[in-house]
Each structure stands twice: as C-alpha cells, then as structure tokens.
N, C-alpha and C positions, 0 to 999 in steps of 0.2 A: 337795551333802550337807553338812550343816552337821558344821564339825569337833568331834570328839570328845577331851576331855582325856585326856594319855597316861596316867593314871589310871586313866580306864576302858578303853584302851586294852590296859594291861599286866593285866586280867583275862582277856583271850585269848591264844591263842599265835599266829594268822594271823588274816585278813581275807579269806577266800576271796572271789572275784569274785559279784556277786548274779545269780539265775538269768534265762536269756534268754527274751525273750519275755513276753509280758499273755495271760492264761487268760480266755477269753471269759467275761463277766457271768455265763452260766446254769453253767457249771465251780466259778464261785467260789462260786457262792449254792450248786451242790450238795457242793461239799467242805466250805462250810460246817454243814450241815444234817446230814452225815454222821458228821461229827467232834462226838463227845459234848460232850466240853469245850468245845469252840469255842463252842455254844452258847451260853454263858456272855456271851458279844456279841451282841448283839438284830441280826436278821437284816437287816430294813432298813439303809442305807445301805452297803453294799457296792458303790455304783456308783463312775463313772469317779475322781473326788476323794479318795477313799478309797485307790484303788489305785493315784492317783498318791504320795500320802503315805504309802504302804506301801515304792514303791520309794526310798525318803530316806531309811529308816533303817538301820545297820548290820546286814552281815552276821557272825557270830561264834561259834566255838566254844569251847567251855567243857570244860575237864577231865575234872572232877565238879562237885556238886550245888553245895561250898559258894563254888567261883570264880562261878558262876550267880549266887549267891548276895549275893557282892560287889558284884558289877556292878550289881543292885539295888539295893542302897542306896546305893551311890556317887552311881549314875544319879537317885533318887529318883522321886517320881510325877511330875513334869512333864517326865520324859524323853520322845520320839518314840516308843520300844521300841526294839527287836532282831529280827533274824532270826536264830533261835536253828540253830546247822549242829550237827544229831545223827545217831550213826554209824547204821547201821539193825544189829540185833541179830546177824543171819547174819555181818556184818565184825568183831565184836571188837572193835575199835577202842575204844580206853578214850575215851568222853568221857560226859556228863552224857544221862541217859536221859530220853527225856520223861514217865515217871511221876515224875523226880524234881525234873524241872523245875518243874512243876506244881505240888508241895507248896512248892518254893521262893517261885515265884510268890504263890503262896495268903498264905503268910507276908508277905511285902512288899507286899502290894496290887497285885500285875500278875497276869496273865491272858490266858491262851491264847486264841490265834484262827485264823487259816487257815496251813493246812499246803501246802508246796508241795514236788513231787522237786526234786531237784539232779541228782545221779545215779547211779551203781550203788551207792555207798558211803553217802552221806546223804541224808536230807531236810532241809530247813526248816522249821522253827516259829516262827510270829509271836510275840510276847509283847509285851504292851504294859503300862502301867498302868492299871488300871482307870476305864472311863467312869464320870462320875456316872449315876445310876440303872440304870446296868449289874444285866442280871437274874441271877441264881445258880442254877446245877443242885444240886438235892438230892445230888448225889455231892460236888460242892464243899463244900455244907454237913455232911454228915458227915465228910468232910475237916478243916475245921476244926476241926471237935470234937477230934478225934486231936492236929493238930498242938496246938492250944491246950493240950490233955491234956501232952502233951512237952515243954511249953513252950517252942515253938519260935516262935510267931507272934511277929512285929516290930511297934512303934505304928504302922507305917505299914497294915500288914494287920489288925491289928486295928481302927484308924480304920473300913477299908471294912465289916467286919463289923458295928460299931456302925451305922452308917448306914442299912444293909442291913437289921439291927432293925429300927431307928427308923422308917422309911417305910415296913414292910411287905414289903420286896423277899425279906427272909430267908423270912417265913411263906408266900409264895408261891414258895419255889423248885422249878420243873419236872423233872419226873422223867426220866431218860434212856433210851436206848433198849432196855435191855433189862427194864427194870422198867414204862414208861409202858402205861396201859389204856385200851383204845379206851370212852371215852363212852358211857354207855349213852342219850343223846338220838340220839347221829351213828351209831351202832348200829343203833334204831330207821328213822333215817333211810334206811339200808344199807339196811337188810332188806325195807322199804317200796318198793326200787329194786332188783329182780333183778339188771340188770345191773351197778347200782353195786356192789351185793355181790360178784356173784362178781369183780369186775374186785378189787377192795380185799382180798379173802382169797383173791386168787391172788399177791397182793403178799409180799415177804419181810417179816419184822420192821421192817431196814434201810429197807426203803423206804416200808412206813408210816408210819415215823416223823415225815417232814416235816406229813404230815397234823397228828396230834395232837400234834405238838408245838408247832403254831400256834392250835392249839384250845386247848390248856392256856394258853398265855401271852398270847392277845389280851385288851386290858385290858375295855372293853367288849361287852356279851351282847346290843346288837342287832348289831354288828360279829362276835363269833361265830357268833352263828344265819345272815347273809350267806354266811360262809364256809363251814359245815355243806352250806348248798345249795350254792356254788358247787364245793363237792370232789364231791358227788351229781353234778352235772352230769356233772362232767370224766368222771370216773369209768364214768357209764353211756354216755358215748361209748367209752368202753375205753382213754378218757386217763389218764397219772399227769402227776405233779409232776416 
C-alpha cells in the first residue's frame, strides 16, 4: 500500500484493518447495480484488477462531513480513493453519514462506488475520484444544483460538472431506481412474451432495476435492441439478472 502523508493521515482518528475476504464477481456486479449512487461508475470493469486496486487503498473514518471533506482536497483527484468506515445509523456513533458524504464527494469531484459490511457497527464505502467519462444519476445532477446553489462546490467538482456538459454526459443522466420507467419498446416486447411478462412483473422495483437501467445508458441502439431480446430470453425462461 503506498504510503500516505501524515497530513492526510491526521484527517482520521484510526486506520481500522481492511475487511477479510474478495466478494465473488456476481456479489460485486449486484451490490453494484443495487446501490443508486454507485451507479454513477459504469458497470463494466469490476473484474479481478479493479478489485485488486480497491484492496490498496486506505481504510478511514471520518468525524463529520467537513474532516471527509479535507481529506479531499488534500488528497486531490489523482488520489487511489478511500474506504470510507461509516457508523450504521442504529450505533450512534458520531462519524460522517453517507448522505453526507456524497454531497462532500460531489463537491470535490469524487464519487461513490461499491459498499462492503465490516461488521455490527459499520460499513465501508468506496470513494474514489471521478473516472473520465464517468456517467451521472440524475439524483447527482439535481444535487449539484443544490450544492452549487449553497455555494459549496470546489473547482475541482465543479471542473467534472463542466465536462459532463461539455460531452453530453450531464444531458443524459439515468434515472434511479425509484423514479426510472420501463420502456415502452421493451414493454411491448414483455407483453408480446407471456412468460417474459409475468416473470419481469413478478419482479420488485429493486430488481428490475438492473434491467433498465442498462437500457437507459447503453450508448448504441443496435446494441440496445440485442439487449431488449436478450433480457425477453432470460426472462421467459423464468431467469433474472
């Protein structure tokens, strides 16, 4: 693990040990898909490399929002990230909440990605700096708006904002999971496949979500229309995702 200035060091009060154990491939891809935010990290590359350089970055907790806060700009954007250690809400335990993380994040140009337990007392959340062409959930985007409004955003988060304009990434931000709408092409599709249907409206919200939320953000529409029939498949076999 590469050392850390005691600078950013003196932003936390311990170093808890990092948790035991690699969460098999289809664990990570679903805690990714599950977790709103995380989305905000394009689903692809979560394999083995990824989750070797996940185990190299520090783990760390944080007070409040504005130690979090530090530590990001100290760290700046070409940091590794963090394993962010938050208390879970039943402990009390004062430290930095992950709604408030996230707006911190947002501000500095980092961004939430996969959550993992620890144990009775906390989880981990990953935080990294944001990928280029990293996609954005319309909940981040009216986020922004807020933070910008309070004048909290930093040039480093405001940078990714602009970018995010600039390319198109903002105007196509994905909806999450309790606002996103099923398709009316993949609808039709359903409906046209008895058994895809009922297999797909016996589903929860939760678990539709992976569906369209791959439909909404694959860049190309003969690459969507593949995938339309390939979830009708699974589907009228009485598979999910």
């Amino acid at each position: 693990m590469p050392r850390r200035s005691s600078r950013l060091a003196s932003a936390a009060t311990q170093q808890p040990p990092a948790p035991d154990g690699t969460k098999p491939r289809s664990r990570i891809l679903s805690r990714a898909i599950k977790s709103e935010a995380s989305l905000d990290t394009p689903l692809k590359g979560l394999g083995s490399s990824t989750e070797a350089a996940a185990a190299d970055i520090p783990t760390l907790p944080f007070a409040d929002a504005q130690a979090f806060r530090r530590y990001m700009v100290e760290a700046g954007t070409a940091a590794p990230g963090v394993w962010l250690k938050i208390a879970k809400k039943s402990t009390m335990i004062p430290t930095v909440t992950y709604d408030e993380a996230i707006d911190e994040a947002l501000c500095c140009g980092w961004i939430d990605g996969q959550r993992r337990p620890l144990d009775a007392r906390y989880f981990l959340q990953r935080f990294t700096p944001r990928r280029r062409r990293s996609t954005w959930s319309q909940r981040n985007v009216d986020k922004v708006a807020a933070l910008a409004a309070a004048g909290r955003m930093l040039p480093a988060g405001t940078a990714e904002v602009d970018a995010a304009q600039a390319d198109g990434r903002w105007d196509r931000a994905y909806a999450g999971s309790s606002t996103i709408e099923v398709p009316a092409d993949f609808r039709a599709l359903l409906d046209a496949c008895p058994g895809a249907a009922r297999t797909f409206d016996s589903l929860s919200r939760a678990a539709r979500y992976p569906y369209l939320h791959r439909l909404q953000t694959v860049k190309k529409e003969e690459t969507r229309t593949r995938k339309m029939a390939e979830f009708v498949e699974l589907l009228d076999r009485g598979d999910t995702l």
